[in-house]
N, C-alpha and C positions, 0 to 999 in steps of 0.2 A: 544915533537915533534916540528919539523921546524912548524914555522907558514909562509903561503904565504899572501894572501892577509887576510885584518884583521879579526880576527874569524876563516879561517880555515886554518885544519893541513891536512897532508900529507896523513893519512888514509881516509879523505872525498874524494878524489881525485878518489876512486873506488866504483865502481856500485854495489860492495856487502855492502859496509857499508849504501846503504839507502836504498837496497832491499826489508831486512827486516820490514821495513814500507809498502810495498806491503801488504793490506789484500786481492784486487783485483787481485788474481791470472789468472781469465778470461784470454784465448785466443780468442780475438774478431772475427767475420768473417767482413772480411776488408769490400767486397761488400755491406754490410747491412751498414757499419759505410759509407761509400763514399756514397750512395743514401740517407742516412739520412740529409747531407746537400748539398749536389749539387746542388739542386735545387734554392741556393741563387745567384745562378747565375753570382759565381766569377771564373768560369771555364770557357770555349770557345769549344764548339761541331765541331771537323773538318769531317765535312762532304760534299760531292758534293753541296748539294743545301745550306749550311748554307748562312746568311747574312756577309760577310765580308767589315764592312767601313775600310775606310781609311782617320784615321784623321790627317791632317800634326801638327806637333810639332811645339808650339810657339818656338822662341827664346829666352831664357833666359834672364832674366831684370837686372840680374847682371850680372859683367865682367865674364869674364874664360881666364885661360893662359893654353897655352898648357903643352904637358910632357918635354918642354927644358924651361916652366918659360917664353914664346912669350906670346904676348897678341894673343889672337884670338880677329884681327879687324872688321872691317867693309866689307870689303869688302874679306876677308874671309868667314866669315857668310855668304853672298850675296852669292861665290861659292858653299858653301855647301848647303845652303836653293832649288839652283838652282837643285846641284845632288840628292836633297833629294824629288823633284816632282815625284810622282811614276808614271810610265807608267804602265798602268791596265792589266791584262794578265786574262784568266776562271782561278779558282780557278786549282791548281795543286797541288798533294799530293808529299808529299818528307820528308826523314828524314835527319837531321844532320850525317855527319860522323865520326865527334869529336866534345867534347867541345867546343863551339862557343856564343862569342859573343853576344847579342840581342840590336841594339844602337838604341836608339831615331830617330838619321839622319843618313844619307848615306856617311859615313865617318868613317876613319879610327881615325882621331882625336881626343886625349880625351882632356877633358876639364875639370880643377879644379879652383876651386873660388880664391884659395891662390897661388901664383908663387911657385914656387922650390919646389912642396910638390905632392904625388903622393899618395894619399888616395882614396880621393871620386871623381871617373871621371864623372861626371853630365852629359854625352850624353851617357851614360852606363845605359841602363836598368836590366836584369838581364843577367845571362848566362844557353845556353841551355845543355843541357847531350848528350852524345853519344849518337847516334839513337833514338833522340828523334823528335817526328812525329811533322810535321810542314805543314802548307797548303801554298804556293806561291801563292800571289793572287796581285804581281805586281814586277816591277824592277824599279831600280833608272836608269837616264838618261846616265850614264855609263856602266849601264848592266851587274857591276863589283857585286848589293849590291841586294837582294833579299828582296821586303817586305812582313812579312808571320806572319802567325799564328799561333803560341804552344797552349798548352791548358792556360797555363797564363798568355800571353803578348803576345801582338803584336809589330812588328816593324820592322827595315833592319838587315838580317843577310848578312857576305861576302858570294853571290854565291857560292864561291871553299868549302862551306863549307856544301853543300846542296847537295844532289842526290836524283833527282827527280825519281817517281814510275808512277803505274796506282793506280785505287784507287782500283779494287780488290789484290792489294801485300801489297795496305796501310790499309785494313779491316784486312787481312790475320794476321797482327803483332797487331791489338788491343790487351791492353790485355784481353781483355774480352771475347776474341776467345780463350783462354786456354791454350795457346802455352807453351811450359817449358821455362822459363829462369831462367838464373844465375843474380842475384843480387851483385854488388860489395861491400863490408862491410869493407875494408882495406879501408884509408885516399885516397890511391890512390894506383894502379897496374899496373904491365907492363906485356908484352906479352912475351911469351917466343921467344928468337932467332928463326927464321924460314929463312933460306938461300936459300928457293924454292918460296917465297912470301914476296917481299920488301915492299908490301901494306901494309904487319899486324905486322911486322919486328919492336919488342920492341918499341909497340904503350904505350901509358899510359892512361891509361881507372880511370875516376874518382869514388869514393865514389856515390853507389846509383845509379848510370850507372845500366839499367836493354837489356840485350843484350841475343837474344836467343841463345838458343845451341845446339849441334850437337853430332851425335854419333860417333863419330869419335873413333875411338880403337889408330890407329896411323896417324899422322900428320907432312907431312914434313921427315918420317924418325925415328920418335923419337914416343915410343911407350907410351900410355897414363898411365903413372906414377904418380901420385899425381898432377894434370892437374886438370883445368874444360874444356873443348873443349867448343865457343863459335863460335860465328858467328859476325864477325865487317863489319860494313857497310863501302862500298869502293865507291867513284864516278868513274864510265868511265870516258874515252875521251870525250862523245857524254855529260856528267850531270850526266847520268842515274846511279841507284843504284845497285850494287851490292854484295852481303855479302860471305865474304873469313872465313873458318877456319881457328880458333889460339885457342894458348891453354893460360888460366890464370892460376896462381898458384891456387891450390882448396885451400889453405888455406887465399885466398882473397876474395871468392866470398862464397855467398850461391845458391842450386841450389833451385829455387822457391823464390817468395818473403819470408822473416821471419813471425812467427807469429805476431798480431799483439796485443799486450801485454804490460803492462807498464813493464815490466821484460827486453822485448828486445829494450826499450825506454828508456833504462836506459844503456844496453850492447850498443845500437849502439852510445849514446850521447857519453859516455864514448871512445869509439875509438876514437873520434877526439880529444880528451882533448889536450890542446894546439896548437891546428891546430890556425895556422895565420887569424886575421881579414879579409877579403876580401868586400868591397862593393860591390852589384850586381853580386858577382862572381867572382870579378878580381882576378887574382895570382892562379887560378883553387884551389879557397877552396869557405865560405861560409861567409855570414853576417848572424845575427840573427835570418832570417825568413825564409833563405832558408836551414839554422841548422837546423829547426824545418820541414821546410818539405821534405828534403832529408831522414829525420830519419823516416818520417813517407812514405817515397817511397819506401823504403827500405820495409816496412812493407804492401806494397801493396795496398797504400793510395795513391790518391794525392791531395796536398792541394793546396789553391791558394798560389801565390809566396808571396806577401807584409804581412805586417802586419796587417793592417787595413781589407785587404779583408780575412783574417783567422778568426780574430777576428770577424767579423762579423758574419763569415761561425759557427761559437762554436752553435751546437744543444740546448745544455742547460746552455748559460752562467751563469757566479756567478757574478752580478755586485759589485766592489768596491766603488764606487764614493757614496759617501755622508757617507762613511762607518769611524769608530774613529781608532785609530790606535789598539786598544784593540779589537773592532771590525773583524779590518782584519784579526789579528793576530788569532782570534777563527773562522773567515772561514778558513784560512788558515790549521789547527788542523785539520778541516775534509776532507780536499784535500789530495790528493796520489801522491804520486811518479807518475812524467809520466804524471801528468795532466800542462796543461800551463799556464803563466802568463801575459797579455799584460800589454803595458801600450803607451803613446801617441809613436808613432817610435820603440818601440820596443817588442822583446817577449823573455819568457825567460821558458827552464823545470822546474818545482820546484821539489824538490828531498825529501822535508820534512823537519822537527825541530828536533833540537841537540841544547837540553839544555834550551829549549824557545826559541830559535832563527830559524828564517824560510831562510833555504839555496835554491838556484836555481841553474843548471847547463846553461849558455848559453855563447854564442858568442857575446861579448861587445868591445867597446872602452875604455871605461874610463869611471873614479870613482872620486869623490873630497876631499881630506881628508885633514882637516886642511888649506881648501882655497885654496889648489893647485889641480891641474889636474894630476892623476896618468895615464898614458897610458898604457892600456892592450892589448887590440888590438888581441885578441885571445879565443879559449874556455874553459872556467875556473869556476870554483867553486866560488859563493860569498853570503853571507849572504846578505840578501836585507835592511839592515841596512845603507850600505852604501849608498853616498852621488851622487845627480846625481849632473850637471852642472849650473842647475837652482836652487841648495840648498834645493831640496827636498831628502828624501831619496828614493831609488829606491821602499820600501814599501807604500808609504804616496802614490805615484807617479802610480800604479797600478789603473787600469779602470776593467778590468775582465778577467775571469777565466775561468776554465771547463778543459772538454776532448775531445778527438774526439773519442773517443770511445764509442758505442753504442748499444746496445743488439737488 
């Protein structure tokens, strides 16, 4: 068999070859596994009376060149520091109407540490999902930038990219109000042609995007044929929110969230396989942490965005650290498919052992082999054998374990 990177072949590359290491066939109830650790308090309550600070962002103590390779000077900074003072507004509920952005400062701007290279934009926090609920609880001095609240980060999203609600239309879509929605489970989808509504007119809805839905028989004309009928959030003229029927192909979505199962933790890691690295979001795909919680949004979780606050959030973790390599390798023996691996900046699914060797599926950069830096830069199969940047290997390099999954 082809070998890809070192240790595996072509047949690991699918979610039935490490299924069968499932003994945990459990379908969890999501509610019981999210109230198990919520309470660690790396999530944000959007509610009327909640507490909303608003802490301004240092400026970075190292340089940054823009995306044409300019320095961002001094008196750039100064500009942006200026548009980035929020002006305080009451708390206002609103959802995203597409994929958007979530920056540090109130600027279009991105910022990389290295000239001519377009990786990690460091005034990039993460990115938000379609109709995903956000509290407005200020604007930048230009009134172009919105400072608000997801449930995992705060910070400036573009205004045009907000439609604001009341807060009875913003309860109405919790999910914990029952509403039915479609799940996206393709990499990414698009809306079917609609030539009576340019709003919804082959919009591209991302991976994990949870968007209600509508009874619609026919639509536009075109009768409900292997369709999911959904409902996408549109801004008026005025801000305000409104949601249009479109149909998505049903063979991209699920209607409900998936069970939540290390079975479909393994189906959904598996669809992205070789999806492109993306930091915070960029290029509308995922980095490492937000791999691991899109697959588990999907499953009617949500986790915090970074690593460190997942890590933490773990019910019953398995600490690594002070552990021999022998050690890890026999906790590892007793871990499942589905369960996750942190380690300092990163997290990875582990899939199980083939042959003594412990595999992980995740979303990486780069590997070191033989002193040189291999660039991945995508979602991929790798044995944790391999070498990280600091010349540990990514097993030695491991802090803890577990599941989010809870009875």
């Amino acid at each position: 068999m082809k070998q890809l990177l070192p240790g595996v072949t072509a047949d690991m590359l699918r979610a039935e070859f490490w299924s069968s290491q499932i003994t945990d066939n459990f379908v969890y109830d999501s509610s019981v596994c999210q109230s198990a650790w919520v309470r660690s308090s790396h999530l944000y309550e959007l509610s009327p009376d909640a507490t909303y600070d608003i802490a301004p962002a240092a400026r970075p103590s190292t340089t940054l060149y823009d995306r044409g390779g300019g320095l961002i000077d001094d008196e750039q900074w100064r500009a942006i520091e200026h548009n980035s003072q929020v002006w305080r507004v009451p708390p206002v509920p609103g959802f995203t109407v597409l994929a958007t952005a979530l920056r540090r400062w109130a600027t279009p701007v991105e910022g990389f540490r290295i000239p001519d290279t377009a990786e990690f934009d460091r005034l990039l926090d993460t990115t938000l999902h379609t109709f995903e609920p956000v509290v407005i609880v200020g604007a930048s001095q230009d009134r172009n930038w919105y400072y608000v609240y997801s449930r995992t980060y705060h910070g400036f999203v573009c205004a045009r990219k907000i439609a604001t609600t009341d807060w009875s239309t913003f309860a109405q879509y919790k999910p914990s109000q029952g509403f039915t929605v479609a799940v996206v489970t393709a990499p990414h989808t698009i809306t079917a042609p609609q030539p009576y509504d340019a709003a919804v007119m082959a919009r591209t809805v991302e991976f994990a995007a949870v968007l209600p839905t509508t009874d619609s028989h026919s639509l536009g004309n075109q009768l409900n044929l292997g369709h999911a009928p959904v409902l996408l959030p549109v801004r008026r003229a005025d801000g305000t929110l409104e949601l249009h029927p479109a149909y998505l192909p049903a063979t991209d979505v699920h209607v409900g969230c998936l069970g939540l199962s290390r079975a479909n933790c393994l189906s959904l890691g598996f669809s992205l396989l070789y999806q492109r690295y993306g930091w915070g979001g960029r290029l509308g795909v995922h980095d490492c942490s937000s791999f691991v919680m899109d697959i588990y949004r999907a499953m009617g979780v949500q986790l915090p965005r970074d690593t460190r606050a997942q890590e933490a959030s773990l019910p019953s973790p398995v600490s690594f650290i002070e552990l021999t390599e022998a050690e890890r390798i026999e906790c590892l023996t007793r871990m499942q498919p589905g369960d996750v691996l942190y380690m300092p900046g990163h997290v990875m699914m582990y899939l199980g052992m083939f042959e003594g060797r412990p595999y992980v599926l995740h979303d990486f950069q780069s590997y070191v082999d033989g002193g040189i830096e291999v660039h991945v830069n995508q979602v991929m199969v790798s044995t944790l054998d391999i070498q990280t940047s600091q010349g540990k290997t990514y097993l030695s390099a491991l802090t803890t374990g577990g599941a989010f999954m809870v009875r």
